[in-house]
N, C-alpha and C positions, 0 to 999 in steps of 0.2 A: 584351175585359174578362175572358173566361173563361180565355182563355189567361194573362191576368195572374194572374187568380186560384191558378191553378191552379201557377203559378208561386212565386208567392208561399208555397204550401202546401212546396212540392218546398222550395224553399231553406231556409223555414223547420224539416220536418222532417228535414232532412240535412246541417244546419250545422255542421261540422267545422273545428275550427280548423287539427287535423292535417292538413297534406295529404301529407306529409315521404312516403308510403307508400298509395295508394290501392290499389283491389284487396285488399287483405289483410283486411279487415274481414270478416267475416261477415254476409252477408242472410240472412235467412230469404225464403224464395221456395216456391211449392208447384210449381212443374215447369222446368224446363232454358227453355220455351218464355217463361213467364212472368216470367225473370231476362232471357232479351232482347230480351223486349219492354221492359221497365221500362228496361235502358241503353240501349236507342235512343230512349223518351222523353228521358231527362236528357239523354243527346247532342245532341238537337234542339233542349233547351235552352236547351243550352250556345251552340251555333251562333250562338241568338237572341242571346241576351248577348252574344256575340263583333260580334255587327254591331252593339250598343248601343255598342259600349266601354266594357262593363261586366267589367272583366277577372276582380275578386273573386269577383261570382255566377257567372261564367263557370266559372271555374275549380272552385268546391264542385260546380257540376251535372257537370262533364266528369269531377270526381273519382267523384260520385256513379255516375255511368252506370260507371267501371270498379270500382267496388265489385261490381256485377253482371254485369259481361263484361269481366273485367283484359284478356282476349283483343282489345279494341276498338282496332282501328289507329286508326282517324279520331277516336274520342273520347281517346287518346294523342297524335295529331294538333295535336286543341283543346286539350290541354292545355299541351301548348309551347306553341302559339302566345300562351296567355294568361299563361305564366310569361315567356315571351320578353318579351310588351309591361309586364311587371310587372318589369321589366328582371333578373328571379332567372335569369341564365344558365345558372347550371351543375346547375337544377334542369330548364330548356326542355331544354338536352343530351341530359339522362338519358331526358324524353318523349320527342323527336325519335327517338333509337333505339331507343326501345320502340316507337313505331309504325310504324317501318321492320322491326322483327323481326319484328311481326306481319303487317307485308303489306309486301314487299321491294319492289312497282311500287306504291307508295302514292308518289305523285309530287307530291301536295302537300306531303306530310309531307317529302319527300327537298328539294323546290326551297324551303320555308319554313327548313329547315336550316341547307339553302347558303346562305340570305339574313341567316343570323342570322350565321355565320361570316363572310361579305361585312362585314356590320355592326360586328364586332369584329376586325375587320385579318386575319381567317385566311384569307387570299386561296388559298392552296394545298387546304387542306381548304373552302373555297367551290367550287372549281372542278372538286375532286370529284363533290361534290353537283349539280354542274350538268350534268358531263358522263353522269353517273348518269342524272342528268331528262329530258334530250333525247335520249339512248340509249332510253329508254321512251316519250318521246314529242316528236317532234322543233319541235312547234310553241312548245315553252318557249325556242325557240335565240332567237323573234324574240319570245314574250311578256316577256323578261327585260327586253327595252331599254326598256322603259318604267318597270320597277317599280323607287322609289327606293333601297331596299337595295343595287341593283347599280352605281349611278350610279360611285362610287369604285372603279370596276375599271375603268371605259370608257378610260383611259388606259394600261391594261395589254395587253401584246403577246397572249398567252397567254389572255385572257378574249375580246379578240376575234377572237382560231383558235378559240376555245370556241364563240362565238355568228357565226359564220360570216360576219362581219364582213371579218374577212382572212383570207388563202389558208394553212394551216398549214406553216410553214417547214419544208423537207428537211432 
């Protein structure tokens, strides 16, 4: 209940309808230490929303948390992923590579990516992102086969030399 509460407070004082540009806004904050702590509140938020599929509040906290820390891979992270499921593509793109910029083995950020381009036929720029993922961590080569975004590759030669499926042709 407190967690709602307290929820309920965040969204309602940080309801932005802009989100075109997070980070740029001005907090007032009284130390470095105290701006990140307040974005890693909203970040965790955010998180919460994101396992509601509450994509909207999602998205205002994740904007919120980089109002305080534009620097935040993972809350750049949640932000695609919640523009992605709010199908605004070329707004998740712009996040996707802002939390890759800020942390280059942020490996959910780089494989939620690839999954989005899987999703929109970018099968060459998907297979990027995958070999990116499994390059940093190779257990993504066998978590891919389950996750539905990638199912429409499983027929491609080249996705499975990717996921070690089959033996990469000479």
């Amino acid at each position: 209940m407190i967690r709602f509460l307290i929820c309920a407070f965040l969204l309602a004082s940080c309801a932005n309808s802009d989100h075109s540009q997070p980070g740029v806004q001005k907090t007032p904050a009284s130390s470095r230490e105290d701006t990140l702590f307040l974005a890693d509140d909203f970040e965790e938020l955010g998180w919460d929303q994101y396992s509601y599929e509450d994509f909207d509040s999602g998205l205002v906290l994740f904007d919120s948390s980089l109002k305080y820390n534009p620097e935040n891979s993972q809350a750049w992270h949640g932000r695609a992923l919640m523009l992605h499921n709010l199908k605004r593509y070329d707004e998740a793109e712009i996040a996707y590579k802002n939390a890759e910029k800020y942390n280059s083995r942020n490996r959910q950020a780089i494989f939620h990516h690839g999954c989005m381009y899987a999703i929109n036929g970018k099968k060459d720029e998907a297979l990027v992102q995958l070999r990116r993922v499994i390059a940093l961590d190779s257990s993504y080569a066998i978590g891919v086969r389950t996750e539905d975004c990638w199912t429409q590759l499983w027929n491609e030669t080249d996705f499975l030399e990717v996921v070690g499926v089959l033996k990469a042709s000479e």
